[in-house]
BALUM-340239 format. One record per residue (C-alpha): residue number from 1; x, y negated, z. Coordinates in pm, whole numbers, plus 50000, padded with zeros to 5 digits. Last residue first. Example, Ala and Ser with C-alpha at 12.3 -4.5 7.8 and 13.67 -1.06 7.14 Angstrom:
! residues 2
 num  east north    up
   2 51367 50106 50714
   1 51230 50450 50780
! end
This chain:
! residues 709
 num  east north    up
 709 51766 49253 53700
 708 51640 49365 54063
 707 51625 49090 54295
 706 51883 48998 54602
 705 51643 48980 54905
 704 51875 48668 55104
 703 51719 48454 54856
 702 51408 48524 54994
 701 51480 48397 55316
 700 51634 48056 55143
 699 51336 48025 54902
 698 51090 48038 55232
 697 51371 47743 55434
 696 51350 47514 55113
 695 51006 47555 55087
 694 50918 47386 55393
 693 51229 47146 55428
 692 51062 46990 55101
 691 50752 46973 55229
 690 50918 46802 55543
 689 51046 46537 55273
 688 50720 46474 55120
 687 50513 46428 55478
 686 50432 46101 55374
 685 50373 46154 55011
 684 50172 46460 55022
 683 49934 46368 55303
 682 49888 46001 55081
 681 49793 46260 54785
 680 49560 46500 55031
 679 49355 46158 55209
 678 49167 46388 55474
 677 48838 46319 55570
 676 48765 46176 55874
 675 48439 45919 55793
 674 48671 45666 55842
 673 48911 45822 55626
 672 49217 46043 55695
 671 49591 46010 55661
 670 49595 45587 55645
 669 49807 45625 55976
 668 49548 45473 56184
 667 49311 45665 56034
 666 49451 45973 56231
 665 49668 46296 56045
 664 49947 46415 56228
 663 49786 46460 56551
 662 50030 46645 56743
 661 50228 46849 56559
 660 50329 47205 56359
 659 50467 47216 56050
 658 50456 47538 55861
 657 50587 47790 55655
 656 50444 48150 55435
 655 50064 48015 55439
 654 49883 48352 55262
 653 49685 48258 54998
 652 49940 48394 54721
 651 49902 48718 54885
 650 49502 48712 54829
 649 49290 48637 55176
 648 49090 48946 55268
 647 48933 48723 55556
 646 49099 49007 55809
 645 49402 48971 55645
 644 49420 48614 55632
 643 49346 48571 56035
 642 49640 48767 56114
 641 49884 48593 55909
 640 49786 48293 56063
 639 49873 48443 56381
 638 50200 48551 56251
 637 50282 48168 56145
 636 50190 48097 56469
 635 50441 48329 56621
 634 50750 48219 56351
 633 50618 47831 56474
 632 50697 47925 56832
 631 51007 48095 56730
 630 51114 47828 56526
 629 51043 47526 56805
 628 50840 47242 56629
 627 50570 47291 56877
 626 50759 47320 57146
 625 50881 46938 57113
 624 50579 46838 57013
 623 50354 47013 57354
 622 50641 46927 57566
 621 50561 46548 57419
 620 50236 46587 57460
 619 50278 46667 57872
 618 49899 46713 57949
 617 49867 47050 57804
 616 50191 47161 58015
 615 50447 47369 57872
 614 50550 47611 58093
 613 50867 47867 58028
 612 50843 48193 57888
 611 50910 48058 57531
 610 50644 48258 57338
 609 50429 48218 57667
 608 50477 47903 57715
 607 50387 47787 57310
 606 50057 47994 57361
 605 49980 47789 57742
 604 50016 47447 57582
 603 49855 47503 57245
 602 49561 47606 57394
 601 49489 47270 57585
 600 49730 47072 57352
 599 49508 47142 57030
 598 49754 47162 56769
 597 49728 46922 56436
 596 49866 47167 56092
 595 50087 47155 55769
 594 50079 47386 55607
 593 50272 47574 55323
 592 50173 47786 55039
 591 50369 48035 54837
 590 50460 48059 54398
 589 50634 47745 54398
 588 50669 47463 54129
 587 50326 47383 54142
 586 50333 47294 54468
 585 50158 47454 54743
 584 49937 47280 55054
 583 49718 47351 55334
 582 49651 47084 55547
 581 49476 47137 55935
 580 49352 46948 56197
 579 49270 47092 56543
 578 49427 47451 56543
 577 49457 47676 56857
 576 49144 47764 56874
 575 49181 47990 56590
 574 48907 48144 56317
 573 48705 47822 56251
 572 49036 47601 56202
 571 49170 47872 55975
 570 48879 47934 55795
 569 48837 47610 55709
 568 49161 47550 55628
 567 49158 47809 55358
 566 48825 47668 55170
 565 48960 47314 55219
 564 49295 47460 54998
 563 49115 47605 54703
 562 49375 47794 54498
 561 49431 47833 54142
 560 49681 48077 54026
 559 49898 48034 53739
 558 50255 48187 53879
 557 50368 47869 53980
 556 50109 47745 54195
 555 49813 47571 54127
 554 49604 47388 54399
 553 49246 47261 54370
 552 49165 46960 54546
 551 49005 46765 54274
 550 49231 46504 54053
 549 49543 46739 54029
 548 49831 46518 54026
 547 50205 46438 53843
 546 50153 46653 53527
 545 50439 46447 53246
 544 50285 46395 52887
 543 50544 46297 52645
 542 50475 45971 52377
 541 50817 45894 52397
 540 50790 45606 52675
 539 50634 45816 52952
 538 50241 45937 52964
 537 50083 46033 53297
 536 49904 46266 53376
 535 49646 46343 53692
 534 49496 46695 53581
 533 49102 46727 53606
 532 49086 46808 53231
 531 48817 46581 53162
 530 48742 46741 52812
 529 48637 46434 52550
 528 48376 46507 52269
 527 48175 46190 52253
 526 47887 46327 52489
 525 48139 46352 52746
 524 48298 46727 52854
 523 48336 46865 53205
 522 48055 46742 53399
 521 47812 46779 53124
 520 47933 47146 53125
 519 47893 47183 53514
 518 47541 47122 53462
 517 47457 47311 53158
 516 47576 47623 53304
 515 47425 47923 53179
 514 47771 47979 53000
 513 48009 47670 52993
 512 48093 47444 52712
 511 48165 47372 52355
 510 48549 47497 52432
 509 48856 47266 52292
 508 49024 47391 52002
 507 48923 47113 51724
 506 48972 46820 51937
 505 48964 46583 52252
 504 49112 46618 52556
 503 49160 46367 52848
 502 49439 46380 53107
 501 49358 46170 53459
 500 49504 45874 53502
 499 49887 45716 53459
 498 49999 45440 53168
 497 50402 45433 53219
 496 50605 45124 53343
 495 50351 45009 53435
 494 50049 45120 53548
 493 49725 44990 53300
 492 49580 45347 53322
 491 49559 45316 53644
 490 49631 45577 53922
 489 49559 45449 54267
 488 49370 45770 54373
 487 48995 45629 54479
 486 49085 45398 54115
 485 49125 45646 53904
 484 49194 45570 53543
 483 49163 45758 53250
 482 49436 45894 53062
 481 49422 45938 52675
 480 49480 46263 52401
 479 49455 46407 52103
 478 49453 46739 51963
 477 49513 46944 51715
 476 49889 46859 51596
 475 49965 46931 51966
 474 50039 46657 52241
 473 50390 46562 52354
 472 50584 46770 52582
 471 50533 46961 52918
 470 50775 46686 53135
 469 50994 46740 53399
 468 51283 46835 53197
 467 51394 46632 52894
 466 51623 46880 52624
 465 51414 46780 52328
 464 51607 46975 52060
 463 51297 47226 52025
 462 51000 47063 52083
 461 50858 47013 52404
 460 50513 47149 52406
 459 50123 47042 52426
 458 49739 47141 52449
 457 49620 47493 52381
 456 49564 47786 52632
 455 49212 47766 52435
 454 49147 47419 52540
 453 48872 47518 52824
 452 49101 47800 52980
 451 49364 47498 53026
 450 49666 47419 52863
 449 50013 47288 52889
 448 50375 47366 52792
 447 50728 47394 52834
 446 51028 47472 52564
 445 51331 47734 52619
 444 51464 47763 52243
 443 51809 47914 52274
 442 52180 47896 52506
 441 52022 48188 52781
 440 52251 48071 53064
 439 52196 47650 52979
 438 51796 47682 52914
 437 51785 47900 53185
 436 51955 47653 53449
 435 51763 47351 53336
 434 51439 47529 53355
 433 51530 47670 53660
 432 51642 47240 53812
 431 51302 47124 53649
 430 51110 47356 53859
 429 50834 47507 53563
 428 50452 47392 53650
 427 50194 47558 53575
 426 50032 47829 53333
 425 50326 47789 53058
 424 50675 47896 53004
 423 50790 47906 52618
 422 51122 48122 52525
 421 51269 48087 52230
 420 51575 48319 52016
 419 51574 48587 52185
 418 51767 48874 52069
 417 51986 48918 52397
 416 51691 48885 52563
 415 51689 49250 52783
 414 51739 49109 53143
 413 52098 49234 53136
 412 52126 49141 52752
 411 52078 48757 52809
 410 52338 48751 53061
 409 52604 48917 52872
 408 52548 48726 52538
 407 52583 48430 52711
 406 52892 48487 52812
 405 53168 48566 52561
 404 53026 48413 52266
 403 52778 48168 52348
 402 53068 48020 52568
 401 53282 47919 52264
 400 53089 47775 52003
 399 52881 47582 52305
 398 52471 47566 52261
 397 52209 47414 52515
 396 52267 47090 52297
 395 52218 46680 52284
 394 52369 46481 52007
 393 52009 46393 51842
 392 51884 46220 52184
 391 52193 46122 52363
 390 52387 46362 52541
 389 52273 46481 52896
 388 52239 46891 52757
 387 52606 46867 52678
 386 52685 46794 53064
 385 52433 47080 53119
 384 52647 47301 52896
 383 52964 47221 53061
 382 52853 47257 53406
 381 52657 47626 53338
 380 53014 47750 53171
 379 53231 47629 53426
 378 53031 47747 53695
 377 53000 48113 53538
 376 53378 48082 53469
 375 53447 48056 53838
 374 53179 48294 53943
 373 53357 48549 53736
 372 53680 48484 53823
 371 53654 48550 54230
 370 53298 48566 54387
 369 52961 48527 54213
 368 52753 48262 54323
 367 52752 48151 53938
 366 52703 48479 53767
 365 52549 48739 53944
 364 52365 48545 54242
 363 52236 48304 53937
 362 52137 48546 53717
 361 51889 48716 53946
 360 51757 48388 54133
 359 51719 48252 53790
 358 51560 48532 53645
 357 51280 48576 53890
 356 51211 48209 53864
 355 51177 48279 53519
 354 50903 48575 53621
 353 50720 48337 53831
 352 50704 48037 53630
 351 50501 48202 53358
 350 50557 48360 53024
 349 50635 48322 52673
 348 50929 48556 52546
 347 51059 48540 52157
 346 51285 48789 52006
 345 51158 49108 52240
 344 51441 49350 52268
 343 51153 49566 52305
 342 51348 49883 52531
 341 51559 49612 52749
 340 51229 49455 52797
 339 51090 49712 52916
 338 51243 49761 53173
 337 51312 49438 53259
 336 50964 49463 53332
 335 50986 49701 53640
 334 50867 49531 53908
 333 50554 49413 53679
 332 50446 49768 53662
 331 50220 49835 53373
 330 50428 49987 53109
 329 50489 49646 52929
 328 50269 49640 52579
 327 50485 49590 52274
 326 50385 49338 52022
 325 50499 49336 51674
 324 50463 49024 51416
 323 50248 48988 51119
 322 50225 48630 51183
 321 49858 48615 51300
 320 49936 48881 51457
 319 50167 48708 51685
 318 49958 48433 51752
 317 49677 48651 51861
 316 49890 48720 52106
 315 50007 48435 52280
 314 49603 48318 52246
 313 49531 48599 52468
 312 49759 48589 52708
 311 49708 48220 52750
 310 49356 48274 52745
 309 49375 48485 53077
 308 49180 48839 53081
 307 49492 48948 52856
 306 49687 48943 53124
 305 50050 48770 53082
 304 50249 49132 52965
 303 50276 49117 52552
 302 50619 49158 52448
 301 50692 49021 52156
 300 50915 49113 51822
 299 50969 48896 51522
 298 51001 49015 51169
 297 50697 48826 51031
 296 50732 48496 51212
 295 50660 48297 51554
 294 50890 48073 51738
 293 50817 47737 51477
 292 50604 47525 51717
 291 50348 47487 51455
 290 50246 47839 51566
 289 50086 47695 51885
 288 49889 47439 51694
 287 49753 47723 51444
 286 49657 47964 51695
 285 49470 47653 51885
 284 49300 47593 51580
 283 49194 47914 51458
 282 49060 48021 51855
 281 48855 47721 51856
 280 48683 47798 51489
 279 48639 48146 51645
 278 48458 47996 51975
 277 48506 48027 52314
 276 48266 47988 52603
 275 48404 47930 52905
 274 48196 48134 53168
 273 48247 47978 53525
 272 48285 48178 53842
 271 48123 48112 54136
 270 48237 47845 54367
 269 48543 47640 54488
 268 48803 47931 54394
 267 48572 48046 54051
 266 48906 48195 53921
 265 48790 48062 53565
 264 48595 48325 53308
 263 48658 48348 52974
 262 48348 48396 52747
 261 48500 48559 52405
 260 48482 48461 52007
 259 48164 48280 52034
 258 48041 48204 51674
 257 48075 47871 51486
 256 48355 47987 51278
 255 48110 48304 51135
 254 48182 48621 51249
 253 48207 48899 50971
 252 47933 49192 51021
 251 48178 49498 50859
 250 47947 49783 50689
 249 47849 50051 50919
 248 48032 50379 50873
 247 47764 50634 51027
 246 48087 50867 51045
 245 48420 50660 51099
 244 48193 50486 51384
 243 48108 50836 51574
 242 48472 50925 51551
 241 48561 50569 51671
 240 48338 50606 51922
 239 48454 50940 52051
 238 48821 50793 52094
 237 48727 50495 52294
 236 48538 50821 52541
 235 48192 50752 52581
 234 47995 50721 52950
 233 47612 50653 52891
 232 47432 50452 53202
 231 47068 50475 53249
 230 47096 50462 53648
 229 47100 50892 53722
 228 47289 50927 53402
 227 47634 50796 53530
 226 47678 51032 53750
 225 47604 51335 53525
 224 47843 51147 53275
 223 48089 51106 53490
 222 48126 51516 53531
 221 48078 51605 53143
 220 48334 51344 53014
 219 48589 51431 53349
 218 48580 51778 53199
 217 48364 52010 53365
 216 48109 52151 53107
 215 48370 52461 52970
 214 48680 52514 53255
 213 48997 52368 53264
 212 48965 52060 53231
 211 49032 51705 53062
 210 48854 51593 52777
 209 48793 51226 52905
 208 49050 51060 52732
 207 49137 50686 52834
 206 48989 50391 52666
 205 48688 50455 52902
 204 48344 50329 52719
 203 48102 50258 52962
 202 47730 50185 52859
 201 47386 50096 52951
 200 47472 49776 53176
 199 47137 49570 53211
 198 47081 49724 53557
 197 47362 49588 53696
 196 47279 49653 54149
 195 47228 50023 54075
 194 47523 50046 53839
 193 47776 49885 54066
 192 47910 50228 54227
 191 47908 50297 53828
 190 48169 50046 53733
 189 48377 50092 54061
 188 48414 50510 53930
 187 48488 50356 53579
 186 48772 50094 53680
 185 49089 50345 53698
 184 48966 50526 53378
 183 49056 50208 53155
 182 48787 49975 53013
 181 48514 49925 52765
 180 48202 49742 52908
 179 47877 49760 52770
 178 47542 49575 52829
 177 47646 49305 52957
 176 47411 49057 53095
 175 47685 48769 53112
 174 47609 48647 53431
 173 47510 48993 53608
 172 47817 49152 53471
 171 48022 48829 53598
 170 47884 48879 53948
 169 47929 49244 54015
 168 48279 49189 53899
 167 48360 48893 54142
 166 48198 49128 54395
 165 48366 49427 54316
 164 48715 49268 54341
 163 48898 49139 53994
 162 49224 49263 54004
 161 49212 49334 53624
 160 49061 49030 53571
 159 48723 49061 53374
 158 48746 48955 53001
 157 48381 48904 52795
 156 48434 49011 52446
 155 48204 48821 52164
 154 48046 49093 51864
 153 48005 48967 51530
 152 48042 49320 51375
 151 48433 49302 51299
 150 48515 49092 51630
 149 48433 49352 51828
 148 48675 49578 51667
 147 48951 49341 51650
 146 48919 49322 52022
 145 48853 49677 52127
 144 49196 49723 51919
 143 49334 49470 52166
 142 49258 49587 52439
 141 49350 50013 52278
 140 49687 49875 52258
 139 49753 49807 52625
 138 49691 49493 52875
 137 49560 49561 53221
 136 49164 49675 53183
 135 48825 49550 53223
 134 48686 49482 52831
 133 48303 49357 52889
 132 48116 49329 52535
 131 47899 48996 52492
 130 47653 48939 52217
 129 47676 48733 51887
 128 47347 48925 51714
 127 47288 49260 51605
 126 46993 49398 51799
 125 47018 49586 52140
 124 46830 49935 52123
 123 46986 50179 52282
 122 47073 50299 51958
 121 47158 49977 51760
 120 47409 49921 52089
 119 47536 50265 51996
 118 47594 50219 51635
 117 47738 49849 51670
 116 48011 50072 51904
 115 48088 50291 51650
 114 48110 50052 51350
 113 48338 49822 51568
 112 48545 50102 51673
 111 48563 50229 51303
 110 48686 49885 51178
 109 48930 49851 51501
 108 49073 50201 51415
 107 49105 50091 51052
 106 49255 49775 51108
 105 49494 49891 51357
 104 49660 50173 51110
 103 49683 49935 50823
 102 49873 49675 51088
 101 50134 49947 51163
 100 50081 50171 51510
  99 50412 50204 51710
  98 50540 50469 51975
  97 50753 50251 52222
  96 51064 50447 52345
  95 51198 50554 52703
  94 50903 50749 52809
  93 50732 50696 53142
  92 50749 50953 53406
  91 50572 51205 53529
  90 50840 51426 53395
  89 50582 51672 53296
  88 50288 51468 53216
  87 50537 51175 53025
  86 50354 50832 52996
  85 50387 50720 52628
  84 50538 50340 52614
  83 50316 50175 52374
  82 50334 49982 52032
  81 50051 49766 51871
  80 50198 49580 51500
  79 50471 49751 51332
  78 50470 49632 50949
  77 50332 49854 50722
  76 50023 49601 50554
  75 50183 49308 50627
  74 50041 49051 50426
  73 49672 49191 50334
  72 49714 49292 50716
  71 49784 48966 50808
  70 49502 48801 50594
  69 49250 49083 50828
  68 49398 48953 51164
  67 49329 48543 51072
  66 48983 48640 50909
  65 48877 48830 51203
  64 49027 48519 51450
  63 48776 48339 51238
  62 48838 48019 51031
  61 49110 48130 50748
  60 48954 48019 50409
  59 49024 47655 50458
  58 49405 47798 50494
  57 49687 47618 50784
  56 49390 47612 51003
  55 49254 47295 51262
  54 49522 47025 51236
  53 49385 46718 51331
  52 49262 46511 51060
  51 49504 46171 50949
  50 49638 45889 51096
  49 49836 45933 51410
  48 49918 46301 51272
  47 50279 46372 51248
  46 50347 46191 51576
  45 50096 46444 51735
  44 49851 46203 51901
  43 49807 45915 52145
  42 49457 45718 52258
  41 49461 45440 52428
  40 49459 45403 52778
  39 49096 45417 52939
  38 49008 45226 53249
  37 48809 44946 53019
  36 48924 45069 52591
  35 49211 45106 52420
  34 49156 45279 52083
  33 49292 44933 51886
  32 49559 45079 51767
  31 49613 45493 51808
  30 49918 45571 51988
  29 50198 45773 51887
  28 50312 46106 52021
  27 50672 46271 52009
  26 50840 45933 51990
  25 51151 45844 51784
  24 51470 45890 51983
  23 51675 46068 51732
  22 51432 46120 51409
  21 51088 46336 51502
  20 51108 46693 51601
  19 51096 46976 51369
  18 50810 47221 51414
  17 50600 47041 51207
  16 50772 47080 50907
  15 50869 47446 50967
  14 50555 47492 50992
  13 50445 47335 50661
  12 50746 47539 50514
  11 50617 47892 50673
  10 50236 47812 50526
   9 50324 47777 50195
   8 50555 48061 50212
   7 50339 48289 50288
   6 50518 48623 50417
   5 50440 48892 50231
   4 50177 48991 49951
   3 50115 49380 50085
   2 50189 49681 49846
   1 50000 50000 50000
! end
């Protein structure tokens, strides 16, 4: 089967875009006259301050199923889905990715499709845009179930693959699904919640269900007996594709305007929210994202960031789009390198939390190494960040000398040495790793921004922009302004830089949320803007820099969104010892501190007993000097620790550090309001250094745990 190649049309316009403007020429340009009261004006790509955003590369390409089925006109024998076989006998898994070519994919996704538009016909659902659940950790078979979908107009609906029963109880409820396709781990949860999901009809396990020893007791025959006492079929992935191969149904194309998938958000200050997704969204946020140049036909990615998130997702689709291969990771995030070392991935996007990972790792091998080697490894890191200060145009992560002898090294014993760029998205990257990496790995290490609502789309430093700090300058389909806010003392008027909350408007932003009409007028105006909720602000070269989250939802590094009141509430209603609290995490850190007020007459006889001595309630300044004692603050740490596991509080919700004092927060200190609520960005700032002492004592224990590379 001959396929056309790579288009070449396409590759020069993204090479075009891809390059960065002349030698200290802005990234973004504003639009004249687009100022407007508490608005700044508005900026775009500096390729497009005057002409449509970029929403396809072809007119004819508008559906993610038009995108996958060009590629496979392209690349018809190129390697597209490969897996790491599990080993019965070893019990172990294989050292070698078994690969399925893009002709291969399209006709298991076609007969998937076919099968599974056969059994809704049968229990009879209609054709129409409808959602299917998919509920497992990445693997081929997601993104076959995909593809398929996609084929008869079908939407996916993603649940987190740590998603508890209740979070999953709710989202089958919300989206009335009917089916959900997902791995054998997640089918005996799926029919404990039959009883209470009474529009769900069908399972579909992507793993076989053939196993037994005996005739009528496989694992099909056994769930199935369970499942039939609420209406529920169980089907094997495998079994409908047979069953589509045979009644053959005709592909249903999606058209642009059709929901591609319904993501969910972490629903931290509520219940979950739905963001609808559509094809036409999908198209144009693919098409920004490859218009940073790291994507072609002979590339290799590894695809690990859940495919429940958009940013998985979109990373993905990216790569087919491009006739590229993507190996699935094994499972265990402990053991990525692993994998890695197997893919020899040439591009890596990923989080905060994994290239942290690799800067602790590198760094206690190379420069805190002892003797020669550390010497060198110094010498090496100095020289390139010197070269990394030049002027705009001179700048470089590259030496002719070092990227020969050492580099190499490092990038191979993480499994990079083919990597040529490296994106980290989801929050914040610590400017001093992203400085580090981009000087011990010598390529393409770029940051970006996007939301759920924005298709994991929004902006990214170009390559040759070696600024830290900063997640770029907007994408060629979007555009951009800050709006003031005032209760914050952010104005778009600031000088020197315009600062406000980050607006969105374009061609990959969502249409709104499911069954949710009031949330979705919150989030988008009538004139097409996204209020992101993220305090920007904008610097001289058109660059977008994340200073502020406008609600009091927390991020941390590896993407998480946490609701800080929601803790502190339960702290302060599950200890007496507490009288004020603040919980707090940076987006540059994966752990929360606190910061909390003690309550003398408790405090006072808990801080004697840890230091067997007395510490009067009435003496307050026995009660601050104990308090900031580290074995009295190690015990109330422990307490806290306490009261998260029996609220089921997630790792990441877990306070690792804390301040302890008397009163910290009054009115008189401009800390809280009159009416006692607590000011979180003046909190920030005047506590800014302790903060800092915070993290700086968690990041020193765990730098004693030396990582596995």
């Amino acid at each position: 089967m001959a396929g056309t190649g790579p288009d070449s049309q396409t590759a020069a316009y993204i090479k075009q875009l891809s390059t960065p403007p002349p030698p200290g020429s802005p990234y973004a340009l504003p639009v004249p006259g687009t100022e407007r009261e508490g608005r700044s004006a508005i900026y775009r790509h500096w390729r497009f301050q005057d002409k449509p955003l970029l929403d396809t590369y072809k007119p004819e390409l508008r559906t993610f199923h038009d995108l996958f089925q060009d590629a496979v006109k392209r690349f018809p024998n190129n390697k597209c889905l490969g897996t790491r076989p599990w080993n019965p006998t070893t019990k172990s898994w294989e050292n070698k990715y078994v690969w399925q070519t893009y002709t291969e994919v399209a006709a298991r996704s076609k007969n998937f499709g076919s099968g599974i538009y056969e059994l809704h016909r049968r229990i009879g659902i209609p054709p129409g845009n409808h959602g299917v659940g998919i509920w497992s950790q990445n693997r081929a078979e997601w993104q076959i179930t995909d593809l398929g979908l996609s084929s008869q107009s079908l939407y996916s609906v993603s649940l987190y693959e740590t998603l508890g029963p209740d979070a999953s109880e709710y989202i089958l409820k919300h989206a009335e699904l009917s089916c959900v396709v997902t791995s054998l781990p997640h089918v005996p949860t799926l029919l404990a919640l039959a009883p209470r999901t009474p529009a769900l009809k069908l399972i579909i396990c992507m793993d076989p269900l053939d196993d037994g020893e005996q005739e009528g007791y496989s694992k099909m025959a056994l769930l199935n007996g369970i499942a039939a006492q609420n209406g529920v079929q169980i089907w094997s992935m495998e079994g409908v594709e047979e069953l589509g191969a045979k009644v053959a149904h005709p592909v249903r194309p999606p058209r642009p305007e059709d929901i591609l998938t319904v993501n969910y958000t972490s629903g931290t200050t509520g219940d979950p929210k739905g963001v609808m997704l559509t094809h036409s969204n999908c198209v144009a946020a693919v098409a920004s994202a490859r218009s940073s140049g790291s994507y072609t036909c002979k590339d290799i990615t590894v695809s690990y960031l859940p495919l429940a998130h958009i940013y998985g997702r979109m990373i993905d689709q990216c790569a087919v789009s491009e006739g590229c291969a993507i190996g699935y990771f094994h499972g265990n995030m402990l053991e990525l390198v692993d994998d890695l070392k197997l893919l020899r991935p040439t591009g890596l996007i990923s989080v905060p939390r994994l290239f942290n990972r690799f800067n602790m790792g590198i760094r206690a091998q190379t420069v805190d190494a002892d003797g020669v080697r550390g010497a060198l490894s110094r010498r090496v890191i100095e020289t390139k960040k010197a070269s990394m200060k030049l002027p705009p145009g001179k700048a470089t992560n590259k030496h002719f000398l070092y990227d020969r002898i050492w580099t190499p090294k490092v990038r191979a014993a993480v499994g990079l040495d083919r990597c040529r760029s490296m994106v980290s998205g989801s929050a914040q990257l610590d400017p001093d790793v992203h400085e580090f990496l981009r000087a011990a790995f010598g390529n393409y290490f770029c940051q970006g921004y996007g939301l759920t609502e924005s298709y994991a789309a929004g902006s990214f430093q170009l390559e040759g922009d070696y600024s830290l700090g900063n997640v770029g300058g907007p994408m060629p389909g979007v555009e951009i302004c800050l709006e003031s806010q005032p209760e914050l003392e952010y104005f778009a008027t600031d000088k020197p830089r315009p600062r406000g909350e980050l607006l969105l408007r374009g061609p990959f932003i969502f249409g709104g949320y499911l069954k949710n009409e009031e949330e979705t007028k919150k989030a988008i105006e009538a004139d097409g803007w996204f209020h992101t909720g993220d305090i920007a602000e904008i610097d001289e070269l058109g660059r977008i820099k994340i200073i502020d989250r406008k609600k009091n939802v927390l991020k941390l590094s590896q993407g998480e969104y946490i609701s800080p009141e929601r803790i502190e509430n339960v702290f302060m209603g599950s200890s007496n010892l507490i009288g004020t609290a603040f919980v707090h995490g940076e987006p540059s850190q994966s752990t929360l501190i606190g910061i909390f007020g003690v309550d003398p007459v408790t405090f006072g006889p808990f801080a004697s007993k840890i230091l067997k001595k007395t510490v009067a309630p009435d003496d307050i300044e026995a009660i601050k000097v104990a308090a900031r004692d580290p074995r009295v603050v190690k015990a109330f740490v422990k307490q806290l620790d306490s009261i998260s596991k029996k609220h089921k509080f997630n790792g990441y919700e877990r306070v690792r550090n804390c301040l302890l004092d008397f009163e910290p927060f009054t009115v008189e200190n401009e800390l809280l309001t009159p009416t006692l609520k607590l000011k979180r960005p003046q909190t920030v700032r005047k506590f800014k250094a302790d903060i800092d002492r915070l993290y700086a004592e968690i990041n020193a224990e765990t730098a004693d745990i030396k990582p596995k590379l």
